[in-house]
C-alpha positions in Angstrom: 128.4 -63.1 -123.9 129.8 -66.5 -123.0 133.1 -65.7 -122.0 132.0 -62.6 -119.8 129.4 -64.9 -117.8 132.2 -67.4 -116.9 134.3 -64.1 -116.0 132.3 -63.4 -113.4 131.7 -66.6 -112.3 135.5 -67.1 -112.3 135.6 -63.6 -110.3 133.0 -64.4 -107.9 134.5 -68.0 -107.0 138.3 -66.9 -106.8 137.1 -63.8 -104.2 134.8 -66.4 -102.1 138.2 -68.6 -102.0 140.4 -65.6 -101.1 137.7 -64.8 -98.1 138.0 -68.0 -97.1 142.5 -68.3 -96.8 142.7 -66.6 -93.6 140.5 -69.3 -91.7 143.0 -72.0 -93.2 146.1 -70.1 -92.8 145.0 -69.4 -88.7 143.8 -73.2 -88.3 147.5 -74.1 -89.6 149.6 -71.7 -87.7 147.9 -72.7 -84.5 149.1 -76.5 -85.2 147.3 -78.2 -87.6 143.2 -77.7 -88.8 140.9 -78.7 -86.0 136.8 -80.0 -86.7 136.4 -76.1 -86.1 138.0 -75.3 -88.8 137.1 -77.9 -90.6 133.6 -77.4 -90.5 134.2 -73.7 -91.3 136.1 -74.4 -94.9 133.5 -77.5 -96.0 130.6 -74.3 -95.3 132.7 -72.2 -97.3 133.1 -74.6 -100.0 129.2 -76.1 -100.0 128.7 -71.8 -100.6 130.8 -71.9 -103.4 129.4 -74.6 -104.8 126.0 -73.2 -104.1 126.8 -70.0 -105.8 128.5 -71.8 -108.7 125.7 -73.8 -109.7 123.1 -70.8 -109.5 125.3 -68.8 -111.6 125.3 -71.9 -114.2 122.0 -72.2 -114.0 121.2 -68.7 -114.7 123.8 -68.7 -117.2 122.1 -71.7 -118.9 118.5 -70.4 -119.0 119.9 -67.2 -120.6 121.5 -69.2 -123.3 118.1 -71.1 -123.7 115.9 -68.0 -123.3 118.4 -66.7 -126.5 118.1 -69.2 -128.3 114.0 -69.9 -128.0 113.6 -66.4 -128.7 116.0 -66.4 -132.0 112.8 -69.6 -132.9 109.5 -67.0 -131.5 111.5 -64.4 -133.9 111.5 -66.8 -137.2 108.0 -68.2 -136.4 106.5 -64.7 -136.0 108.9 -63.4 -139.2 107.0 -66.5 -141.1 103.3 -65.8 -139.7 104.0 -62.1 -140.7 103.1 -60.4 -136.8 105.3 -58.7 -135.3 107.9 -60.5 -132.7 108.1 -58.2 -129.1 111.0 -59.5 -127.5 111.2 -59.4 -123.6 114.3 -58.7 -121.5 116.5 -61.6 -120.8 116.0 -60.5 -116.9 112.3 -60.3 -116.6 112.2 -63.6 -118.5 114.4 -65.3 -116.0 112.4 -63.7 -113.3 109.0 -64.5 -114.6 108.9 -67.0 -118.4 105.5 -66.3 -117.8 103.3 -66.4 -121.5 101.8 -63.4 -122.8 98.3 -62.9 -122.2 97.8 -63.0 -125.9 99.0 -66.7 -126.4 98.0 -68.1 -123.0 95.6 -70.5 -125.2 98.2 -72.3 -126.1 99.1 -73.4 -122.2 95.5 -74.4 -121.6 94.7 -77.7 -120.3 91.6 -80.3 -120.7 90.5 -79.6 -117.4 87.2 -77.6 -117.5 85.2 -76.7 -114.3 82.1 -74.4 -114.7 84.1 -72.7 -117.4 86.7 -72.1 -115.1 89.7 -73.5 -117.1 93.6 -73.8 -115.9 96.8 -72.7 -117.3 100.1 -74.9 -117.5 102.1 -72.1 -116.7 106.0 -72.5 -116.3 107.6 -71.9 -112.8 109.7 -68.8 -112.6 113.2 -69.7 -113.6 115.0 -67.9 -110.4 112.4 -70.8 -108.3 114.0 -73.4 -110.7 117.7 -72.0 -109.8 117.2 -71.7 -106.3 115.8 -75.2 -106.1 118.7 -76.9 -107.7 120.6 -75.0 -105.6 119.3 -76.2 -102.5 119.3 -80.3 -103.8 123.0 -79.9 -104.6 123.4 -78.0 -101.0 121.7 -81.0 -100.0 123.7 -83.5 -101.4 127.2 -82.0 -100.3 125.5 -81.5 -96.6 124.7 -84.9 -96.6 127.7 -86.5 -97.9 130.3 -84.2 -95.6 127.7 -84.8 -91.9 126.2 -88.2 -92.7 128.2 -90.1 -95.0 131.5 -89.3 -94.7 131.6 -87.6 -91.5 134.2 -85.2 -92.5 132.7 -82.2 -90.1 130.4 -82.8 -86.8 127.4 -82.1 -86.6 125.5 -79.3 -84.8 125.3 -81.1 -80.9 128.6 -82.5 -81.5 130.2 -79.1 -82.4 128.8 -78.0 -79.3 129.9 -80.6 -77.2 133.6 -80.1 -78.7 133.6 -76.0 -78.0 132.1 -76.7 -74.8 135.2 -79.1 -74.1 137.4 -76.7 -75.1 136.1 -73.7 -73.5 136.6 -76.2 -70.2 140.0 -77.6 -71.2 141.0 -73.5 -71.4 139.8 -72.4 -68.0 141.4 -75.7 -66.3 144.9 -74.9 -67.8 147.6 -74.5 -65.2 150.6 -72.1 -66.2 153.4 -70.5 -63.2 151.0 -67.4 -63.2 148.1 -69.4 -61.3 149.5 -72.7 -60.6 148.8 -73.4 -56.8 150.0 -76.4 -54.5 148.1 -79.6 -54.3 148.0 -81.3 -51.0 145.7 -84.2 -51.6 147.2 -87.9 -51.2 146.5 -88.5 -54.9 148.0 -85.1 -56.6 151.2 -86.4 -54.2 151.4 -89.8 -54.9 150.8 -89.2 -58.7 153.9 -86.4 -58.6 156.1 -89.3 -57.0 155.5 -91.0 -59.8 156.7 -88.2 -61.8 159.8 -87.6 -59.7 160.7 -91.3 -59.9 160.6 -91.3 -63.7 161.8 -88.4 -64.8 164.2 -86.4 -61.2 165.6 -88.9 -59.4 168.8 -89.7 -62.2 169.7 -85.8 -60.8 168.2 -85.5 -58.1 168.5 -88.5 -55.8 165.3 -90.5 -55.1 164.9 -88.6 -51.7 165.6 -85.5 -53.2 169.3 -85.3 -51.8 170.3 -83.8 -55.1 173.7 -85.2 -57.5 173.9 -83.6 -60.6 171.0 -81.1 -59.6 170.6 -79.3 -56.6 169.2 -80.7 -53.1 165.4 -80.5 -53.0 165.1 -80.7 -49.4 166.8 -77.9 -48.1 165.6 -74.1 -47.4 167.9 -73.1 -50.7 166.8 -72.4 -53.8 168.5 -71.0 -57.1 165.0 -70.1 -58.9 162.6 -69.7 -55.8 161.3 -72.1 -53.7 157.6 -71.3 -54.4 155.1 -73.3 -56.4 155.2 -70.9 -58.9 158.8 -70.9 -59.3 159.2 -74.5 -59.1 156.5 -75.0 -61.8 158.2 -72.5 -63.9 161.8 -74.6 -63.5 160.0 -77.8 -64.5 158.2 -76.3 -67.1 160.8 -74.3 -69.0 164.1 -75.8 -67.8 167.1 -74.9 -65.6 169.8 -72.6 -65.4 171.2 -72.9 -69.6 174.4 -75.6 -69.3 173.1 -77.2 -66.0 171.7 -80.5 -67.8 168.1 -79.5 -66.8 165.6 -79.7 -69.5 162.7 -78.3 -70.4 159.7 -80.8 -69.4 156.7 -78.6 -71.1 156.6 -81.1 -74.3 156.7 -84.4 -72.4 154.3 -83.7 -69.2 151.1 -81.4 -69.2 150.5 -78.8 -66.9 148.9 -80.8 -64.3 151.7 -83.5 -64.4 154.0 -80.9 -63.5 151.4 -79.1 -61.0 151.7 -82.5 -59.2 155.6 -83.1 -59.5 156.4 -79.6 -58.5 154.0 -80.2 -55.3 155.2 -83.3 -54.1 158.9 -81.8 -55.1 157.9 -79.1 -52.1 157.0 -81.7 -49.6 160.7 -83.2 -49.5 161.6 -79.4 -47.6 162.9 -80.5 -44.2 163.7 -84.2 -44.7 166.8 -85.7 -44.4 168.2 -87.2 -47.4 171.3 -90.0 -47.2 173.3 -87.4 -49.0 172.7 -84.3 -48.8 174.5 -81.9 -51.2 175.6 -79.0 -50.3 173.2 -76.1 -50.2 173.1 -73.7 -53.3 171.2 -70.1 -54.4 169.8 -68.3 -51.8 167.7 -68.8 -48.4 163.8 -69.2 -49.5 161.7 -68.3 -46.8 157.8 -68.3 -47.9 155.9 -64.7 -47.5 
């Protein structure tokens, strides 16, 4: 009887943790587990752990229920009546005492000759009580003490930021030019750090192509410039890809202030290579 309880503990336990893998596996393949994700294995886990001590504690008043009936069976074997033996179910549903021996729960208190029983609480109460303190406990402990997960607002807040973060992300297939002194100023920046070693400073070009004339290998618009910075030159040419050192805005602002060097006049210009760009 034992050993097939914990069976089916072990059962339920091992499938709750096999529902659970596909969250974890996701979280990782997409770069590591966010507070998301996070959140969503601790609730997985406080379940389990919630199941785990019902099942124990059902398990456990079975046991007991065995074993105080094996003591009602010798006690009514020694008083010679007959022992009627309940089902271990009903008793974990109910425990209530027969009507026949509900003398033996009565208390002092007398009112009018209206008397009161001490009757038990139904064991599947007592159960689902101590599973809701240790529910409790773990809640507490993972939210409040240790702040492992964030709470309800602050899970909000952090999808919210996301959802906003997603919408404001700038690939080649939307990308469009920023003209404001800022964008400019804070893509010459850019340019000064991380172009002008091919480039020239004014754009003149060296080891890269000129900047400033009306040919381009790739395509001279937004788009296509964001897409070179982004992903990289023509293979062998020395230019890199710039995706994992600058976001997509950096590179929204470089590529812009890239385009406003067309039609200046660098000290040296190189010569002009690809083909003639003219805007649609």
């Amino acid at each position: 009887m034992k050993s097939k309880a914990l069976k089916y503990m072990s059962i339920m336990c091992v499938a709750l943790v096999l529902g659970m893998l596909p969250e974890t596996a996701f979280a990782q393949a997409a770069g590591g587990t966010d507070q998301m994700s996070i959140l969503k294995i601790v609730l997985g886990l406080t379940t389990i752990v919630s199941i785990a001590v019902l099942l124990v504690t059902l398990f456990t008043l079975k046991v007991v229920k065995s074993v105080m009936d094996n003591e009602a069976k010798k006690k009514a074997e020694a008083e010679g009546v007959p022992h009627v033996k309940q089902d271990w179910w009903w008793n974990i549903a109910n425990d209530a005492v027969p009507i026949e021996e509900e003398k033996n729960i009565l208390l002092d208190h007398n009112y009018d000759g209206i008397q009161e029983l001490d009757n038990h609480l139904p064991p599947w109460w007592k159960g689902l009580f101590a599973a809701t303190v240790v529910f409790a406990v773990v809640y507490v402990g993972i939210f409040h003490v240790f702040k492992v997960a964030p709470l309800s607002g602050e899970a909000y807040d952090i999808e919210v930021a996301q959802a906003a973060l997603k919408a404001a992300s700038v690939d080649e297939t939307n990308v469009t030019l920023l003209t404001d002194d800022k964008a400019i100023d804070h893509g010459s920046e850019i340019f000064a750090k991380k172009c002008v070693a091919c480039h020239a400073a004014d754009g003149g070009g060296g080891i890269g192509p000129n900047l400033t004339d009306e040919y381009w290998i790739h395509g001279g618009d937004i788009k296509d410039v964001f897409k070179v910075v982004k992903d990289g030159g023509r293979p062998g040419k020395g230019m890199i890809s710039w995706k994992k050192q600058l976001s997509p805005k950096d590179i929204q602002s470089v590529a812009s202030y890239i385009l406003t060097l067309q039609g200046t006049t660098p000290a040296k210009a190189k010569a002009p290579e690809g083909d003639l760009y003219s805007a649609k």
